[in-house]
C-alpha positions as CSV (number, residue, x, y, z in Angstrom):
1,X,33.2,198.4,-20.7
2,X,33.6,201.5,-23.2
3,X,35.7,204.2,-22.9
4,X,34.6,206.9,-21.0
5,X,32.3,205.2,-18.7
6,X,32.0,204.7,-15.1
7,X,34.5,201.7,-13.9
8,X,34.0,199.5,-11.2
9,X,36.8,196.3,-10.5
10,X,36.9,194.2,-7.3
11,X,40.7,193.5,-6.6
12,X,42.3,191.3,-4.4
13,X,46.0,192.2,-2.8
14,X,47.5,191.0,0.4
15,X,44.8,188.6,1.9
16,X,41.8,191.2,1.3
17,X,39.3,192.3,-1.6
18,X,39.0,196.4,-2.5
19,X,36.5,198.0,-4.7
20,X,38.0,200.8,-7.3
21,X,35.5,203.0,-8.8
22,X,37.0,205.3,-11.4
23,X,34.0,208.0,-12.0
24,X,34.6,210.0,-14.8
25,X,33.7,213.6,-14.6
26,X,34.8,217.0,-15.8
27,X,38.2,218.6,-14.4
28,X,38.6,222.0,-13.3
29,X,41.5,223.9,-15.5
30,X,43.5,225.0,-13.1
31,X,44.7,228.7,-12.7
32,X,47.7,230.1,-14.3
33,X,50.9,229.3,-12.7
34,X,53.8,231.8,-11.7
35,X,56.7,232.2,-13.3
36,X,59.1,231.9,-10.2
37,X,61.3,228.7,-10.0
38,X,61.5,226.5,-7.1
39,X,64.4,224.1,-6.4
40,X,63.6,220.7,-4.2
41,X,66.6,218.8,-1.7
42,X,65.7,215.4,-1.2
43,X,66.3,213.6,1.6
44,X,66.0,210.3,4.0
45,X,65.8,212.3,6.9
46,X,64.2,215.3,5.8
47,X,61.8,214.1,3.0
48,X,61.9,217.2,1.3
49,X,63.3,220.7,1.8
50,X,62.1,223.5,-1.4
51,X,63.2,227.1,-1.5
52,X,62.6,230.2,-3.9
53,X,65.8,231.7,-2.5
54,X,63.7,234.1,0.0
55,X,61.2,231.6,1.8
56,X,61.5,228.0,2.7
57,X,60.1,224.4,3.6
58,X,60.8,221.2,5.0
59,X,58.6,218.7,5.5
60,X,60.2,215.8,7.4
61,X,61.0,212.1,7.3
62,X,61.1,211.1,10.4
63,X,58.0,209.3,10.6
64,X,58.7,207.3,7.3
65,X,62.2,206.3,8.7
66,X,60.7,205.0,11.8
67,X,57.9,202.7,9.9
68,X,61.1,201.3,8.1
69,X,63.2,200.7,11.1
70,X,59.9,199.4,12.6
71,X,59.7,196.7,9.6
72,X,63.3,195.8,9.5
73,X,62.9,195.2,13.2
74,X,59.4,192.6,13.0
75,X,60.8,191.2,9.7
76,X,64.3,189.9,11.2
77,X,62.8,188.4,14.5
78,X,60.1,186.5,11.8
79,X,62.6,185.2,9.5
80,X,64.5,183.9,12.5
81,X,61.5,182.5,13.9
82,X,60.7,180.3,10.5
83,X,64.2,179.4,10.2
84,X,63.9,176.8,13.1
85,X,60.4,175.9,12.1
86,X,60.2,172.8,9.5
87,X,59.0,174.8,6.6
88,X,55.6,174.1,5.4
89,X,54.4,173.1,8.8
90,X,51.5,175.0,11.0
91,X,54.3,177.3,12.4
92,X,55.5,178.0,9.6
93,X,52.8,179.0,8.0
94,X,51.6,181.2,10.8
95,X,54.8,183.2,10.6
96,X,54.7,183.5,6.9
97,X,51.3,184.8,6.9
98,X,52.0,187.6,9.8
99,X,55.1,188.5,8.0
100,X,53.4,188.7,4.6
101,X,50.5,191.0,7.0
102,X,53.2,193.2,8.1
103,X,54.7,194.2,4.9
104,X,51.1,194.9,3.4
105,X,50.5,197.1,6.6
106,X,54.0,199.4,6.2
107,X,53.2,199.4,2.6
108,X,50.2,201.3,3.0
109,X,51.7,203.5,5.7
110,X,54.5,204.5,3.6
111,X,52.2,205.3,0.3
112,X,50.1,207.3,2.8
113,X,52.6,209.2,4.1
114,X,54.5,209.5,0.5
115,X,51.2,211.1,-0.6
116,X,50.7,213.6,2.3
117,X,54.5,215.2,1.8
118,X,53.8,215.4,-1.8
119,X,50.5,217.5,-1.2
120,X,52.4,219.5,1.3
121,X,55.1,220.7,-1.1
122,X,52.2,221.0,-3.6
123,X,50.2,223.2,-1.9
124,X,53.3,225.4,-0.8
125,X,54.6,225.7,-4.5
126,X,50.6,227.2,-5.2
127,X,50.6,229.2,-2.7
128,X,54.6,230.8,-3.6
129,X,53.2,231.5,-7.3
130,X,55.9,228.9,-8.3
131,X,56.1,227.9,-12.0
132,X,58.9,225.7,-12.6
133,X,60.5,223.1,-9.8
134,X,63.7,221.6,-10.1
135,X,64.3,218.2,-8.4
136,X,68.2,216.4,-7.8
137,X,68.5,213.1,-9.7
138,X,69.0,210.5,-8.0
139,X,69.3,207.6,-10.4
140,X,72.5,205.4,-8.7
141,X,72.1,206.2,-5.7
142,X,71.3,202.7,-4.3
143,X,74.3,201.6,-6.9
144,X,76.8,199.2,-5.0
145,X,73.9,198.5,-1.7
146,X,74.6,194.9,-1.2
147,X,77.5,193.6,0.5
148,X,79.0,191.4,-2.6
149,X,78.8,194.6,-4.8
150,X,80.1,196.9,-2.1
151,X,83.1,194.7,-2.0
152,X,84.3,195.5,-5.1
153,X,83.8,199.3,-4.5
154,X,84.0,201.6,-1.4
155,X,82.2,199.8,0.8
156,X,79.5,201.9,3.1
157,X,78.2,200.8,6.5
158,X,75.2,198.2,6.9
159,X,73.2,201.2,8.4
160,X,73.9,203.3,5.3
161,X,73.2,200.9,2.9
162,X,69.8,200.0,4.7
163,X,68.8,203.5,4.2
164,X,70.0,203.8,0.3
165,X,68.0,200.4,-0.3
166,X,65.0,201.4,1.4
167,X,64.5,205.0,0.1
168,X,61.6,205.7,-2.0
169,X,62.7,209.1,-3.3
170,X,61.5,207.5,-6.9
171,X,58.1,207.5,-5.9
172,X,58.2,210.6,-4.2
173,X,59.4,212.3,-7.0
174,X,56.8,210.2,-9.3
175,X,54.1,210.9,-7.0
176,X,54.9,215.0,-7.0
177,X,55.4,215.1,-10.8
178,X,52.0,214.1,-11.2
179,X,50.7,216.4,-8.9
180,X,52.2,219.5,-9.9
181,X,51.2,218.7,-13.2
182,X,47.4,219.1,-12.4
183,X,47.9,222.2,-11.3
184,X,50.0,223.7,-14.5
185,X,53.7,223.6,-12.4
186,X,56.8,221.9,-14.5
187,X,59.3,219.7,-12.7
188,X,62.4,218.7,-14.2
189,X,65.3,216.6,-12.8
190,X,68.8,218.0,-12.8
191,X,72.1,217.1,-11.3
192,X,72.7,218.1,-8.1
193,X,76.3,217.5,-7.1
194,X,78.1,218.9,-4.2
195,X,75.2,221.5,-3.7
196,X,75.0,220.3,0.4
197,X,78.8,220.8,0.5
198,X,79.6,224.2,-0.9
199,X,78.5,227.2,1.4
200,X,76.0,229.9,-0.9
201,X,78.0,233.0,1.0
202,X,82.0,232.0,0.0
203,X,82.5,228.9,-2.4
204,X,84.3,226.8,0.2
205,X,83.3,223.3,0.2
206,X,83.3,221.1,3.0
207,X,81.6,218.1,4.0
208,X,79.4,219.2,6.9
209,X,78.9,216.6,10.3
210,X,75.1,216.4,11.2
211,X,72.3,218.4,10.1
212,X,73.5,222.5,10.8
213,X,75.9,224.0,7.9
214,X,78.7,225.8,9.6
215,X,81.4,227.4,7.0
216,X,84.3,229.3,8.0
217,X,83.2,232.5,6.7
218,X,80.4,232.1,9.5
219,X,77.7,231.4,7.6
220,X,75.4,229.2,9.4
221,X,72.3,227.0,7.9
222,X,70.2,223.9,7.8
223,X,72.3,221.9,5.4
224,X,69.0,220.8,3.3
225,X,68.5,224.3,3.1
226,X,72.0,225.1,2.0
227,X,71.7,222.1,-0.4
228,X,68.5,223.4,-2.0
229,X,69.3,226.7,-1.9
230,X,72.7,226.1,-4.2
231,X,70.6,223.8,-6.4
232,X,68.5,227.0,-6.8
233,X,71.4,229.5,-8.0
234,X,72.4,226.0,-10.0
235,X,69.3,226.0,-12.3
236,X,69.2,230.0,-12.3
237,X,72.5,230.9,-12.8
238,X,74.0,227.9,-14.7
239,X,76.5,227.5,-11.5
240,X,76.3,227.4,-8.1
241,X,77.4,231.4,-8.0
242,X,78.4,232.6,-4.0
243,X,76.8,235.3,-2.8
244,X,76.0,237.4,0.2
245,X,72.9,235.4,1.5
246,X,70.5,236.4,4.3
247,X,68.7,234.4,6.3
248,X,66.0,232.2,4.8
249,X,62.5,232.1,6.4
250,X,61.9,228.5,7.0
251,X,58.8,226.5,7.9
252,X,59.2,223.2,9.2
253,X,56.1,220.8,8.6
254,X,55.5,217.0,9.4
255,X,53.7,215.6,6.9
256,X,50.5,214.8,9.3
257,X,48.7,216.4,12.4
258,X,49.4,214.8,15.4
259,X,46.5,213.7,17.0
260,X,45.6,215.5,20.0
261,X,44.2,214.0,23.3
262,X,41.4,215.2,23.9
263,X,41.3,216.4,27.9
264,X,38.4,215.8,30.1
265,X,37.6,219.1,32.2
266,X,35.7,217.4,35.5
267,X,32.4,219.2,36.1
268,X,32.4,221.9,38.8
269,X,30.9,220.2,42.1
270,X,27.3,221.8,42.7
271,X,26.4,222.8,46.4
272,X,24.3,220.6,48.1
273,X,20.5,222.3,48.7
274,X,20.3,223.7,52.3
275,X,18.4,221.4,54.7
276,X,15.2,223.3,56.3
């Protein structure tokens, strides 16, 4: 078919057929971007936490953690299942076709949900009249995940290194590159080192237990906060410059609306017509 027609292909993935239609059309320019710069903490728990130094978001995880822990769960009681089957046999394949359903199923949930924290931090970079996002590089982070590598190096807890293996933060920042570009924002990757350990208010850094950054100054944060903050100062400053800080108006989002149940309000009981 020519270039710059209409496209229509019937694919097959994961046992089923899907039509793609790629309509071509004209695209609105989009408005002028600010000039303010915006710096992005990723996360496994937290997917993503942005500031702009006064106002905040973080748009959570959770649900993408628990769709992982959900597959790690299924996959291990399958695989034990087919190791006492005869392989090739009836049950065998019957396993092997559920297990090759469930990792088509969680792949779809994850790409959905990747999509929908990416349009949140979209929309909130639009609507903060940002211009220019900075993102942490990540590249090595799943360096050293496997146990015979591991070995040779410091050698991190199964948990952790189920975590490190299983984190899409390459998509996510794919997936939000592309976005921001249609709507005239830049991103760019920088190093973010110790930014989650060094409070914004003194200097002093310390590796903080669980998810609240206490210092002993006394300042007190969410540490993805702290992190993104100080990655802020990073690519405005040059260096992660301590300052008196105020407190940082955050919103906290999940990346979808929970579905509501929908309650049932019982009719009023009519009075009966008088007899007579």
């Amino acid at each position: 078919m020519l270039a710059g027609q209409n496209r229509v292909e019937l694919v097959y993935k994961d046992g089923k057929y899907s039509l793609h239609c790629a309509i071509t059309g004209l695209i609105e320019k989009p408005e002028k971007p600010g000039d303010k710069l915006a710096a992005i903490d990723l996360g496994e728990i937290h997917a993503m936490a942005i500031t702009d130094s006064s106002e905040a978001l973080i748009v959570t995880g959770r649900a993408l953690r628990s769709i992982k822990q959900y597959r790690a769960k299924r996959l291990a009681s399958i695989n034990q299942a087919m190791s006492r089957c005869k392989k090739h046999s009836r049950k065998w394949k019957k396993l092997l076709m559920a297990k090759r359903k469930l990792l088509a199923k969680t792949r779809r949930q994850i790409l959905d949900l990747t999509h929908k924290i990416t349009r949140k931090v979209t929309g909130w970079c639009i609507e903060h009249k940002i211009g220019r996002v900075a993102i942490g590089n990540l590249d090595g982070v799943q360096r050293n995940t496997s146990r015979k590598k591991a070995a040779l190096k410091k050698q991190k807890s199964r948990k952790v290194n189920q975590k490190l293996s299983t984190w899409e933060f390459g998509k996510q920042t794919q997936l939000l590159e592309y976005k921001l570009s249609r709507v005239g924002i830049q991103l760019k990757k920088e190093d973010e080192s110790y930014t989650s350990q060094t409070c914004p208010a003194c200097g002093h850094r310390h590796k903080p237990k669980g998810r609240v950054f206490k210092c002993r100054c006394g300042y007190i944060e969410h540490r993805d906060i702290v992190g993104s903050l100080n990655f802020w100062r990073v690519n405005k400053y040059g260096e992660m410059k301590p300052q008196p800080t105020g407190k940082i108006i955050v919103k906290y989002l999940r990346p979808f609306v929970l579905r509501q149940k929908k309650v049932v309000v019982p009719a009023e009981p009519q009075a009966l017509p008088k007899a007579g």
